[in-house]
C-alpha positions, 0 to 999 in steps of 0.5 A, spaced: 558 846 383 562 842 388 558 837 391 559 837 399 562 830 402 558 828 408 561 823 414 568 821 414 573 822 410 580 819 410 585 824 408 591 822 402 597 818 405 602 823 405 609 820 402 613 827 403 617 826 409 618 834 410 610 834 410 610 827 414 613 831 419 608 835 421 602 833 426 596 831 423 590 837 424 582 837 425 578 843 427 572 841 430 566 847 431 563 846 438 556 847 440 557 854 443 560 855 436 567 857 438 573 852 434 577 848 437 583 845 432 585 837 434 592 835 434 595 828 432 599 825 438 601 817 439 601 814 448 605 809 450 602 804 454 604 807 460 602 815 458 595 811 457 595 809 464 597 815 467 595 820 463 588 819 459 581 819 463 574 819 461 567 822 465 563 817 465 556 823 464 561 826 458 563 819 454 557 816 455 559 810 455 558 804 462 566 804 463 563 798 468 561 793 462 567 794 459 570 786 460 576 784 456 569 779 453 566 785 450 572 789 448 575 783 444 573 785 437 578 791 438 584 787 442 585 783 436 587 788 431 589 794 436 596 792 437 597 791 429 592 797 427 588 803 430 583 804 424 581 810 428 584 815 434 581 817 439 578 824 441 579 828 448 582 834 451 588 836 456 585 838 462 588 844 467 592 838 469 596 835 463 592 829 463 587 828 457 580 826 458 577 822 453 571 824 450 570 818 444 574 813 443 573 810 451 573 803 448 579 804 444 582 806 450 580 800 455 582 795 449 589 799 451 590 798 458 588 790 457 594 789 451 599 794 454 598 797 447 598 805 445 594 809 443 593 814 438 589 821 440 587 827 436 587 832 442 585 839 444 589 844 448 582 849 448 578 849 453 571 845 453 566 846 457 563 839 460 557 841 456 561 842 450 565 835 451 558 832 453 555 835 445 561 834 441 562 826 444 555 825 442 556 828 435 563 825 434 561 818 437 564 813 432 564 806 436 558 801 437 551 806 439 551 806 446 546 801 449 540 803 454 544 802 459 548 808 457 543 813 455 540 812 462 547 813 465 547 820 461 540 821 463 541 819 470 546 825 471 541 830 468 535 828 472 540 829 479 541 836 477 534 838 477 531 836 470 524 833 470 523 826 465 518 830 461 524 836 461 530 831 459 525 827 454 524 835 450 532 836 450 534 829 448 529 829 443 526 822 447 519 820 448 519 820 456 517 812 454 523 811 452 526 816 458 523 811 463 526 804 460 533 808 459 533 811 468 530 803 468 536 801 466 542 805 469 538 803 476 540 795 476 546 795 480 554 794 477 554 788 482 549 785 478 552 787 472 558 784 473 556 777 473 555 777 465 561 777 461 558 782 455 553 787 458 551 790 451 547 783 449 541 785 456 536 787 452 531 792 456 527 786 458 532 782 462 534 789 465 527 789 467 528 782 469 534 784 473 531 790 476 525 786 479 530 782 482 533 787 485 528 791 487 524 785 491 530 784 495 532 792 496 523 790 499 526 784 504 532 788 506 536 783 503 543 784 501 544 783 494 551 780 495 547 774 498 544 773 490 551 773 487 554 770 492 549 764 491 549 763 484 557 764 483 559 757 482 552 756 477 554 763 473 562 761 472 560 755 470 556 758 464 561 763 463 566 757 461 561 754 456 566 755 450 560 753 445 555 758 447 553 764 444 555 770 447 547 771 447 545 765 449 551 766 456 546 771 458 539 769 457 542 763 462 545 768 467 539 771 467 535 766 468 539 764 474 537 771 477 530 770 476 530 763 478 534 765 485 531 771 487 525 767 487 528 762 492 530 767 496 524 772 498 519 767 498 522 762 503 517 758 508 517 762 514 523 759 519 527 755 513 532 756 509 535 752 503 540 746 505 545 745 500 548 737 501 554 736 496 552 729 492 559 728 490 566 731 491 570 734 485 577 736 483 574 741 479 570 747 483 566 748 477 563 741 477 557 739 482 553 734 484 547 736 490 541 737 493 537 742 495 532 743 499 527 748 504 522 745 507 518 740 503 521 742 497 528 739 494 532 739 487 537 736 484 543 741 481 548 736 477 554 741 472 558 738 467 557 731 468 558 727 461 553 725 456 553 718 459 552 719 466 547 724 464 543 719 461 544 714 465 541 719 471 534 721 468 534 713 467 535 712 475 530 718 475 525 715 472 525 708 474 524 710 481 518 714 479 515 709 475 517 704 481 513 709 487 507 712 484 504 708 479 
């Protein structure tokens, strides 16, 4: 008996020139149980722009957390190869909504490359396009974000978290963390450069955060805002980690979020530069509230550093023994 193949498969090349003519096909089942058949056609760069689209509750995928940082292990071979295409549906309109491949796609409007896609004329409900998205789904698994996102639109329509942890096949447990998750604002999301790296933990850390200020009515721009030089210089340090770029990025909300919802009544936090450079992302300062001052110093040379924690610790040794 002829064994069954499970997974992709990639079909033979054809050489045949009359056969190479004729686009390639593939039929997919549906979860109604209709068949849709899928053709091959190639976009350029302008058709990509103007022509494809992608839903976020059908895609599944956090358009918002795809920076050039995160998309760069396909922007170095996207303008050579495309290993696999796309997958989408042409809408009423003519345009063709992505349902897998949105990476492949935002890899593409950033290098100004094509794009090959299998598309379907047939019409997909959103149902079936959330399914068959889901089923096809080829790139990196969607992080915790994502899978809140997609539960996120469940839960508007009226399903309780007991309700879409049955459908999903989820313990609510896990339910819980991904709503969590799609709950931190985008404008938080933003200052970290691949989003992917967030672990639950910092998403809970930054939720915190955002929650404590939502309590103060404070508004979430004056964290961001605050600590923007600190963050661009963390991105800039071309010798950490992508990792280790967002546990320092994380640890700067944190520490910020505290400095703001717990101020002495009546004060706020003085800022005194220490020195001027002609670079942005270098500085020297003072910071203080009240009785409670700090020194902030970035990208200063290892021997100025020293020499610091040496004055420091001289002055210390000189007031309070």
């Amino acid at each position: 008996m002829k064994r069954t193949t499970i997974g992709r498969t990639f079909n033979a090349p054809v050489l045949n020139s009359e056969a190479a003519s004729e686009p390639f096909k593939q039929v997919f089942t549906l979860s109604s149980g209709k068949k849709a058949i899928f053709s091959r056609v190639t976009l350029s760069a302008d058709e990509v722009a103007s022509q494809t689209y992608v839903v976020q509750e059908n895609n599944g995928r956090d358009q918002a957390g795809l920076t050039p940082e995160s998309l760069k292990d396909i922007t170095r071979t996207l303008s050579l190869q495309q290993f696999f295409p796309a997958i989408g549906v042409r809408r009423a309109d003519g345009r063709i909504e992505v349902l897998d491949g949105s990476r492949r796609r935002a890899a593409a409007l950033l290098t100004g490359a094509g794009l090959d896609v299998l598309v379907t004329d047939s019409a997909v409900s959103a149902a079936e396009a959330r399914t068959l998205a889901q089923e096809i789904q080829t790139a990196r698994e969607h992080n915790i974000r994502e899978i809140g996102l997609r539960l996120m639109a469940l839960r508007d329509s009226g399903l309780s978290q007991k309700d879409i942890a049955e459908d999903e096949n989820m313990s609510q447990a896990k339910v819980t963390r991904a709503l969590q998750a799609a709950s931190v604002s985008a404008e938080l999301l933003a200052l970290f450069p691949v989003q992917s790296e967030l672990t639950y933990g910092d998403y809970r850390t930054l939720l915190t955060a955002q929650e404590l200020l939502q309590e103060k009515q404070i508004a979430l721009s004056h964290l961001t805002d605050s600590i923007s030089e600190s963050v661009s210089a963390i991105r800039d340090q071309a010798t950490l980690a992508e990792d280790e770029i967002k546990n320092k990025i994380v640890a700067e909300v944190r520490k910020e979020a505290a400095l703001i919802v717990q101020p002495v009544a009546g004060e706020k936090v003085v800022t005194t530069p220490l020195w001027q450079f002609p670079d942005k992302n270098r500085y020297a300062r003072k910071k203080s509230r009240g009785r409670a001052f700090s020194y902030e110093f970035n990208r200063l040379p290892a021997e100025l550093q020293d020499a610091i924690d040496g004055a420091i610790a001289n002055v210390l040794a000189r007031h309070l023994k």
